[in-house]
C-alpha positions in Angstrom: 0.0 0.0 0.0 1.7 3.5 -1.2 1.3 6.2 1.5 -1.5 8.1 -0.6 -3.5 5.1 -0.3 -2.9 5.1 3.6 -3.8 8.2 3.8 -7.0 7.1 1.9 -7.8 4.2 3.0 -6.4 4.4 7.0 -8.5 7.1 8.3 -8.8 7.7 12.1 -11.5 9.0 14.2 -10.0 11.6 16.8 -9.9 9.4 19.7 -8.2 6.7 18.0 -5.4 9.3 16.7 -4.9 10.6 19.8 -4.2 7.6 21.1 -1.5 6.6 18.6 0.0 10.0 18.6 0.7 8.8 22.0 1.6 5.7 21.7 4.4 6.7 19.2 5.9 9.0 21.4 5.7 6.2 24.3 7.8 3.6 21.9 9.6 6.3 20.1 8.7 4.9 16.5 9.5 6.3 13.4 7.6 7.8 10.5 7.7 3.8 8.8 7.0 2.6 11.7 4.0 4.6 11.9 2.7 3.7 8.7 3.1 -0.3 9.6 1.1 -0.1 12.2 -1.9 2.0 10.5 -1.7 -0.8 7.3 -1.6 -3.2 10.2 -4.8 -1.7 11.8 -6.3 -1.8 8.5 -5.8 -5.0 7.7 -6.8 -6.3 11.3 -10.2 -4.1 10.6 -10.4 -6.2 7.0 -10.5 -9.9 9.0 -13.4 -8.5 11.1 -15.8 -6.7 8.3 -15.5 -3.4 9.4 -15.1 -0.4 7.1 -13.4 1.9 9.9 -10.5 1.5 11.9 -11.2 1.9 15.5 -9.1 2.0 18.8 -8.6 -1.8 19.6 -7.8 -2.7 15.7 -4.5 0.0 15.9 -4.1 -1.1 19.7 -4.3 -5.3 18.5 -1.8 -3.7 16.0 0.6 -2.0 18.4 1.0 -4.9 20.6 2.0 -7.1 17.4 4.9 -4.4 17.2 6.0 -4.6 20.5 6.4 -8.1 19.8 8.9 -8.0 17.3 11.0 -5.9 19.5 10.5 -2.8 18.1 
């Protein structure tokens, strides 16, 4: 997925920004890093049939990065 198309297709409601906004401060992650985990969230939301991203799809998609260590 090319970064227009998670811009398009990885939109955030402003809870659920917030929430990662913070969460990459916390780990310290980088701009890529950033992106993995919205594609991530988006995918996660594509296995359960939902059209949004919401908070637990990028927070089930945060702890799969902190489990390969960074």
């Amino acid at each position: 997925m090319a970064l227009k198309d998670v811009r398009t297709f990885c939109v955030l409601d402003e809870e659920t920004q917030n929430m990662l906004k913070g969460a990459v401060e916390r780990m310290n992650l980088s701009a890529r890093a950033y992106n993995r985990v919205l594609k991530l969230a988006r995918t996660i939301a594509d296995l359960e049939g939902s059209q949004k991203i919401v908070l637990s799809h990028v927070a089930e998609a945060l702890q799969y990065r902190g489990q390969e260590g960074g």
